[in-house]
C-alpha positions in Angstrom: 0.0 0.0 0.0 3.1 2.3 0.9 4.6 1.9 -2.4 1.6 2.6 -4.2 1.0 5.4 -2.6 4.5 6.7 -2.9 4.2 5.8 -6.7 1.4 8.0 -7.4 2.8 10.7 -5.4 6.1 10.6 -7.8 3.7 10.5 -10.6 1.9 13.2 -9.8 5.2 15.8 -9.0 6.7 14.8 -12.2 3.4 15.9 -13.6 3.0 19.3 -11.4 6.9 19.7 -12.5 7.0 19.0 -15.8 3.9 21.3 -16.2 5.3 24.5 -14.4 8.5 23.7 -16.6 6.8 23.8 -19.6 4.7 27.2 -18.7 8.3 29.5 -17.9 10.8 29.4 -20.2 13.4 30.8 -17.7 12.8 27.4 -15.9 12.7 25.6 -18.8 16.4 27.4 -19.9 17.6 26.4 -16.3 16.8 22.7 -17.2 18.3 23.0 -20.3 21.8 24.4 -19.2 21.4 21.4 -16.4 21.1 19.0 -19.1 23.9 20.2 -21.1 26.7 20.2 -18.5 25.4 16.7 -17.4 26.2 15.6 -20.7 29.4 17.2 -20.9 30.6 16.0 -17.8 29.9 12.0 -19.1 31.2 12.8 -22.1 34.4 13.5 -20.0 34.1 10.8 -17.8 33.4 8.0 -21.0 36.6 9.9 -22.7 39.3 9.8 -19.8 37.3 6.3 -19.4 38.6 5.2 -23.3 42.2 7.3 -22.6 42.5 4.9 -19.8 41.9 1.3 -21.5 43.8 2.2 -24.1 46.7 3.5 -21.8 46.7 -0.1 -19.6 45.9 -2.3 -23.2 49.2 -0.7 -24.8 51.0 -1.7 -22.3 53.4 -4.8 -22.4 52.2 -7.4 -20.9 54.9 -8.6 -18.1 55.0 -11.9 -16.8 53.7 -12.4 -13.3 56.6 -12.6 -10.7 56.6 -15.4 -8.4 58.3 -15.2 -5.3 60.2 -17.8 -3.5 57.8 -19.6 -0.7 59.4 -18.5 2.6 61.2 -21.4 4.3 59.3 -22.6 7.5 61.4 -24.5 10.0 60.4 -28.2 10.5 58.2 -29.0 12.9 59.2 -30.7 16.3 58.7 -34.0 17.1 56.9 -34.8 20.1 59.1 -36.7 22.4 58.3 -40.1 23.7 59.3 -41.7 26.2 60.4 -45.4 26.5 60.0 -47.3 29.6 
């Protein structure tokens, strides 16, 4: 019932929204200008994004380096006894 209600009410403010938008055009050039530098600023990110891939696929591939598997010292016996 909660998310219904909460549907409807997003609905309805988009509407409201969207309608006051559409009747000033200062508003309306606000939205625009907000649209434009969100677009910009993905453009960005999806170019330095492609600069990137292309930066770590040109790179040659070096060979993994193992290192030598530190030496633990034996383990002790237990001692037994003999009677």
């Amino acid at each position: 019932m909660k998310r219904g209600f909460w549907l409807i009410s997003g609905i309805a403010i988009g509407l409201v929204a969207a309608r006051r938008l559409s009747e000033s055009p200062k508003a309306q050039a606000v939205v625009d200008d907000a649209a434009r530098r969100a677009k910009e600023f993905g453009n960005a990110v999806a170019e330095g994004f492609k600069e990137r891939e292309a930066e770590i696929s040109a790179a040659p591939k070096k060979p993994a380096v193992r290192k030598p598997a530190a030496k633990r010292p034996a383990a002790k016996k237990p001692v037994t006894k003999k009677n």
